[in-house]
N, C-alpha and C positions, 0 to 999 in steps of 0.2 A: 361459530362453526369450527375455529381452530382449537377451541377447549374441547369440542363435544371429537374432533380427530384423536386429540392428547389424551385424553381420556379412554376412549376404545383402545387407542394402540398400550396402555397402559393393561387396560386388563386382558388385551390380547396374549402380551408377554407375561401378565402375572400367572394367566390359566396353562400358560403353554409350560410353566417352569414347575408346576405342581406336582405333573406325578414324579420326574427326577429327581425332584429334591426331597420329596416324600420319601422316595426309597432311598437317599442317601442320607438321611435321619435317621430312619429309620432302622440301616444297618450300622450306621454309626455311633447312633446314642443309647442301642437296645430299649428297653422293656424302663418306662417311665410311670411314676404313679398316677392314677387315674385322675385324681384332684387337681394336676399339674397339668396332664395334657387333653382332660376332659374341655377344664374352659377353652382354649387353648385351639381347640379343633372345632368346638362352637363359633369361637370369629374365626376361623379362616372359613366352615363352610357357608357363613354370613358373607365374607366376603368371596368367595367363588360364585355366588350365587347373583352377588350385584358384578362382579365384573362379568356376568355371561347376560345377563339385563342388558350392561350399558355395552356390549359389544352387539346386540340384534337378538336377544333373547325380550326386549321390549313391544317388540314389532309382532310378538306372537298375541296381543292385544288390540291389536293397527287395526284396517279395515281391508286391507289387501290382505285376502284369502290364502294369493298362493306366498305371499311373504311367511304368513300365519304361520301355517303350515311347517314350512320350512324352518322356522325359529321353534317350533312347539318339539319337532325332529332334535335339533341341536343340543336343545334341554335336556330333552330324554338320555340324550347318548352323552351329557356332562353328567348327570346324575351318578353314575353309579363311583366317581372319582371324586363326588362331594363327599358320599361316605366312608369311603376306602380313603381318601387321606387321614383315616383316627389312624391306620394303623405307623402312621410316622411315630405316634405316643406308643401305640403297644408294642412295636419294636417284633421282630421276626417272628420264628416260630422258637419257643423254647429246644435245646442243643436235648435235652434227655428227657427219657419218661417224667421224673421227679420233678424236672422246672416245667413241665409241661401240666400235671398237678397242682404244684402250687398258685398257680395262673390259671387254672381248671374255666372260671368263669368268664375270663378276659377271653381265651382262643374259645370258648362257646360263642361268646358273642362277635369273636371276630368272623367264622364262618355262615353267622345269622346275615349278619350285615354282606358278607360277599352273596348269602342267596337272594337278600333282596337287589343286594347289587346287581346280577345277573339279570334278576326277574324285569328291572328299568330297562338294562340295553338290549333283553327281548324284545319289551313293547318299543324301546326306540326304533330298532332294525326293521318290526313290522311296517310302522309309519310311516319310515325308509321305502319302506317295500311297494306299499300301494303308493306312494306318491312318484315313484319312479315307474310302473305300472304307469298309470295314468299319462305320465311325459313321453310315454311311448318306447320306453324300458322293459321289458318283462323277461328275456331270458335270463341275465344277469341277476339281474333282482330276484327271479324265483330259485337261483339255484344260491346264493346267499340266503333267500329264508328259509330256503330248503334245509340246509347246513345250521342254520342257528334254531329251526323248533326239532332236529335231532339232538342239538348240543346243552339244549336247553335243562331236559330231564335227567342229563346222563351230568351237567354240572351241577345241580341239587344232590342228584342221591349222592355225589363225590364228596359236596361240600360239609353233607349232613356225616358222611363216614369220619371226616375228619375233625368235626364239631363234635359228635356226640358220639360215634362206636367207638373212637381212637379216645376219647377221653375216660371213659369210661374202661376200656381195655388196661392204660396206663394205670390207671387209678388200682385198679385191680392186681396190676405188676409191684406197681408201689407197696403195697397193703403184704404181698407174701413175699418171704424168707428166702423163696427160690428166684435165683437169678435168671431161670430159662425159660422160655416161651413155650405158651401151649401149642400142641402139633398145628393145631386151626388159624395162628396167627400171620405166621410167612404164609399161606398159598391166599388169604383174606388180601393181604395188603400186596400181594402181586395181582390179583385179580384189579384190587382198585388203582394200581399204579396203568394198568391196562385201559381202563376206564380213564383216565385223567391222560392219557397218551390222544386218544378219541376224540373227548370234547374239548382242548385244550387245541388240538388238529382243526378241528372244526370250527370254531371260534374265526382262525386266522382265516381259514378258506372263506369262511363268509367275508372276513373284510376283504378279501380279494377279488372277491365277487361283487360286494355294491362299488369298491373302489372304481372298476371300471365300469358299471353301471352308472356312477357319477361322471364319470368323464363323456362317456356316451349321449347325457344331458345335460351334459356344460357344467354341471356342477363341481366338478373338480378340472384342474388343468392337467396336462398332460405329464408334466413334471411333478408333480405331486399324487397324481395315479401311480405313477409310473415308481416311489419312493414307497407308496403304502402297499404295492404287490411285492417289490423286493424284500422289504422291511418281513413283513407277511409268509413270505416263501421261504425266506430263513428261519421263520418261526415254524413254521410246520416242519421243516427237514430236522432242527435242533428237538423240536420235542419227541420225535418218532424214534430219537434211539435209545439204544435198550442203556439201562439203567447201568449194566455191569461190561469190560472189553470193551470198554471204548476208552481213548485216553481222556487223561485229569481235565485237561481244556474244557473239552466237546462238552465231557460228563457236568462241568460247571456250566457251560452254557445252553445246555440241554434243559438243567436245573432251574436255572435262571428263566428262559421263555416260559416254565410249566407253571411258574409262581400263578397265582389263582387272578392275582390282580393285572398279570403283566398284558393278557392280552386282550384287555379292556384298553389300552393307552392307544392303539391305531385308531377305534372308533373315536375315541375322546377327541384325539387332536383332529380328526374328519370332522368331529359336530365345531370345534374351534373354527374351522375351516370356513364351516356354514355357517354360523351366526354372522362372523364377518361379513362372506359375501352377501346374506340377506341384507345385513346392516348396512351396506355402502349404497 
């Protein structure tokens, strides 16, 4: 009993320390070769996988339904931070057109991986949904899925512009003599910063919404609600400003909450949340 506690409380802290130190590899070690950090991200999302097993991710096999349930949720909403830790290997987004080119295939597939990523903590959130439904939840809950299948379409066509138009665009920048942009490039890439302003906004609002939808059915504590609305509501007011006239700070931390991955971490450390409590 006290190995099988040492154990959980072990991958509790190992899953919780994942996405910070992801992103702080990430921006500290840049862009590693794929042969280095391919295997590399192979065992660690081997092991994220057995520490979300041996914290109550097991129990989604058990014979208690509504445990089930509840660990099958947890899963969904770890998933999408099992894929998303490669980019600790790929390292940010290339500083210019030209290093954005030469890595052409790596930021393809990094935005592949964010729209499957996305595509998991949809169906997480839904599973969310009806199970909190069910517990006698429904306002809450419906205006968090409400929020994530508007966020849903509007984070694909984002992830696809920045996968495959932007690649393609640069590519094209690279290839000609002239250093200036076609008229059609600024209002394209204002249009989709507007668009990433939206579902980026949305994202956060939905965890603010099961947040207390969970607390509403005991599923979260009040102090931990009460951490994932704050957290949350600083993330909607930070991405909502405009990109230009705002000081260097904000404009950094504005930057910071829009990252594609960043507000995938509230739901993640919420399914950490759950698995535990399923598991106890």
């Amino acid at each position: 009993m006290q190995a099988s506690r040492y154990a959980r409380n072990i991958s509790q802290v190992y899953l919780t320390l994942v996405p910070f130190l992801g992103l702080i590899i990430a921006f500290a070690s840049g862009h590693s070769s794929y042969k280095i950090y391919l295997p590399i991200w192979l065992l660690h999302a081997c092991l994220m996988l057995l520490a979300a097993w041996v914290l109550g991710g097991h129990l989604s096999r058990g014979p208690d339904a509504n445990k089930k349930r509840i660990a099958v949720i947890g899963l969904f909403l770890i998933g999408p931070w099992v894929l998303i830790s490669i980019f600790a290997g790929i390292g940010p987004l290339p500083a210019n057109a030209a290093a954005w080119v030469a890595t052409a295939t790596e930021q393809q597939i990094r935005y592949y991986i964010l729209i499957i990523a996305g595509l998991i903590a949809a169906g997480g959130f839904m599973l969310l949904r009806e199970y909190l439904k069910e517990a006698g939840e429904s306002l809450y809950s419906r205006l968090g899925s409400t929020a994530v299948v508007v966020a849903t379409p509007l984070f694909i066509i984002n992830m696809a512009f920045w996968g495959s138009y932007l690649t393609e665009s640069y590519r094209l920048f690279t290839a000609s003599a002239s250093a200036n942009r076609p008229d059609w490039y600024l209002p394209v890439r204002a249009l989709f910063e507007s668009i990433t302003i939206v579902e980026v906004a949305l994202i956060y609002v939905a965890t603010i919404a099961f947040a207390v939808s969970m607390r509403r059915t005991s599923l979260l504590k009040p102090a931990a609600c009460t951490v994932y609305i704050l957290v949350s509501l600083v993330g909607v007011v930070l991405c909502s400003l405009p990109g230009r006239g705002v000081p260097a700070p904000l404009a950094i931390a504005s930057f910071a909450v829009s990252i594609p991955a960043i507000p995938f971490i509230m739901p993640y450390l919420m399914a950490i949340n759950l698995l535990r409590r399923v598991g106890n």
